[in-house]
C-alpha positions in Angstrom: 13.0 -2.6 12.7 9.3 -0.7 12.7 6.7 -3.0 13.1 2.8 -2.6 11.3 -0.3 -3.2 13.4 -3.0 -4.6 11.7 -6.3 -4.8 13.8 -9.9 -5.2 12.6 -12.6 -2.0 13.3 -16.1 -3.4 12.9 -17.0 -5.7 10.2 -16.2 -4.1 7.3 -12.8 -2.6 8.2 -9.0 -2.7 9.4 -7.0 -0.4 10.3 -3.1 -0.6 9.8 -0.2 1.5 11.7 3.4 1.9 11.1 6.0 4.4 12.1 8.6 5.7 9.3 12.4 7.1 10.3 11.2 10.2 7.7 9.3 13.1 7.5 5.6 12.8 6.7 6.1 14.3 3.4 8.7 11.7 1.9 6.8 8.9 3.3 3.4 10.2 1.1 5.8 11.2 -1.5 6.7 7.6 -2.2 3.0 7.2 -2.6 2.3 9.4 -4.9 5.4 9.5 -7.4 5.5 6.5 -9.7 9.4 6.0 -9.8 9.3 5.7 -5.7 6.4 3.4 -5.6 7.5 0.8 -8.5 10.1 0.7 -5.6 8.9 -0.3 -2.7 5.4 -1.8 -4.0 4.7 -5.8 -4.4 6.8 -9.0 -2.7 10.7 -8.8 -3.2 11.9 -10.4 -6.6 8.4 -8.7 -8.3 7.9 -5.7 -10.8 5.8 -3.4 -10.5 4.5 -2.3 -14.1 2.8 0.9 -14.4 0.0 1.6 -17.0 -1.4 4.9 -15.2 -0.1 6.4 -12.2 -2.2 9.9 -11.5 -1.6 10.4 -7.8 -3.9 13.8 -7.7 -7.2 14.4 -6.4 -9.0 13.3 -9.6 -6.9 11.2 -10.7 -6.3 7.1 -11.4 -4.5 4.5 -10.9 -3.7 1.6 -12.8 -0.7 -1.0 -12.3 0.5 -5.1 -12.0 2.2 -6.5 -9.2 4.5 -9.3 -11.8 5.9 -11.8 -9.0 8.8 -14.3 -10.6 8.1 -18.0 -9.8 9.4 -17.9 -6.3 12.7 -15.7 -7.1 12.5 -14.2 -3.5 12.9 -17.3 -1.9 9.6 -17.6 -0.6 7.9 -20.0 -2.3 5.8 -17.9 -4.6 4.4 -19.7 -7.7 4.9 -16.5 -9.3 1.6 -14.3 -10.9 0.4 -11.2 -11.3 -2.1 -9.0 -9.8 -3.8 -6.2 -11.7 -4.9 -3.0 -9.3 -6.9 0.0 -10.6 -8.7 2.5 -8.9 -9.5 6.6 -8.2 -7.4 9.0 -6.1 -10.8 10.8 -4.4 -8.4 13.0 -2.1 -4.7 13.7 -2.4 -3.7 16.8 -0.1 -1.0 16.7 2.2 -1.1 14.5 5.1 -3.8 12.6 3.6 -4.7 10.3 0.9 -8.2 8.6 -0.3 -8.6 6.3 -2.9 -10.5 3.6 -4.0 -9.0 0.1 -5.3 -10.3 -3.2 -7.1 -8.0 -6.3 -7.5 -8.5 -8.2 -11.3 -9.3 -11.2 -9.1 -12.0 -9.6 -7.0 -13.7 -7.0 -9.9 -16.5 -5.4 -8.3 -15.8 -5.3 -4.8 -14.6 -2.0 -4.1 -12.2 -1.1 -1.2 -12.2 2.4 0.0 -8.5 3.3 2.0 -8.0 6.1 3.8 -4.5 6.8 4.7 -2.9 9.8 7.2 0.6 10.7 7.6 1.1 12.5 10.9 4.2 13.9 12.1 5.8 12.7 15.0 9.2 14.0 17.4 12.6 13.8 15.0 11.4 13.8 11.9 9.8 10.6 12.1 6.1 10.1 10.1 3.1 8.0 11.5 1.3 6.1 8.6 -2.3 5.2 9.7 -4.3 3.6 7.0 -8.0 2.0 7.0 -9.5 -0.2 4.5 -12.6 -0.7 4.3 -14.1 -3.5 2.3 -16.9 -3.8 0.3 -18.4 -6.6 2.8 -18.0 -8.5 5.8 -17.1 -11.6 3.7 -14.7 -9.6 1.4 -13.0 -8.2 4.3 -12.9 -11.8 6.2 -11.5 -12.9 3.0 -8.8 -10.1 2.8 -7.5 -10.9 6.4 -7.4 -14.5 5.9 -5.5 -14.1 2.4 -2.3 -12.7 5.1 -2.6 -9.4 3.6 -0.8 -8.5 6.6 1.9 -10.1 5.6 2.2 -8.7 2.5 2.1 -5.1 3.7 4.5 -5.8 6.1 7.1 -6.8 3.2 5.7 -3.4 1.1 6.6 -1.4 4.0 10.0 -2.8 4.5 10.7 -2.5 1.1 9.6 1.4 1.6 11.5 1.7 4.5 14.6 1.4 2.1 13.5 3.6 -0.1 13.5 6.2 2.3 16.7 5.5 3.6 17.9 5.7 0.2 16.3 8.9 -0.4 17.9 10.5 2.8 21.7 9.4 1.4 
């Protein structure tokens, strides 16, 4: 099973890594086509509802993470959590966008994410987020975003494997 690396850069910053068994295109490809990232996007036993989903340079993003009251098993009291935000660059390899939480309005996080190639067909994903403060990044890490990612990226890595089939 891959593992993510999450490490913090600076104040303002973190920088995650995780290595897919596909090609760099398939791996952006479930970022940037609705259908594959209502898959993979959110905790198991959530829903992923889609308002606006314009994965172009130009274009935006809007869409509610809908978690169940603890149908995964993992003690969740359920919610949702509303995401919006601008594609600023969508070319291949790479990825920037912008993203505000409902919860946090106003507090801007800019990512930047790279898919490299690496030997067999494999993709490295390296994103970086950076925060709109030292405190909202402190805040982020302490929330166990990592955690969350980490389930995302499970979740993706079956959607791949299901694409390959």
């Amino acid at each position: 099973m891959a593992e993510t690396t999450h490490e913090r850069v600076g104040e303002q910053s973190v920088v995650h890594r995780r290595e897919f068994d596909a090609r760099p295109e398939q791996v952006q490809r479930a970022h940037t086509t609705a259908e594959l990232f209502a898959q993979w996007m959110g905790p198991r036993g959530s829903r992923l509802r889609i308002d606006r989903f314009e994965a172009h340079t130009g274009g935006r993003f809007d869409y509610t993470v809908e978690a169940g009251g603890g149908e995964a098993g993992d003690g969740e009291a359920g919610g949702e959590w509303r995401f919006w935000g601008s594609y600023h660059e969508v070319v291949a390899g790479r990825i920037v966008h912008t993203w505000e939480l409902q919860q946090e309005p106003g507090r801007p996080t800019l990512e930047v994410l790279e898919f490299r190639e690496l030997p067999g067909g494999r993709c490295a994903l390296g994103i970086t987020s950076t925060y709109a403060s030292k405190a909202a990044c402190d805040a982020m890490v302490e929330s166990g975003i990592d955690g969350g990612m980490d389930e995302d990226f499970e979740r993706l890595d079956e959607a791949l494997a299901q694409l390959a089939r």
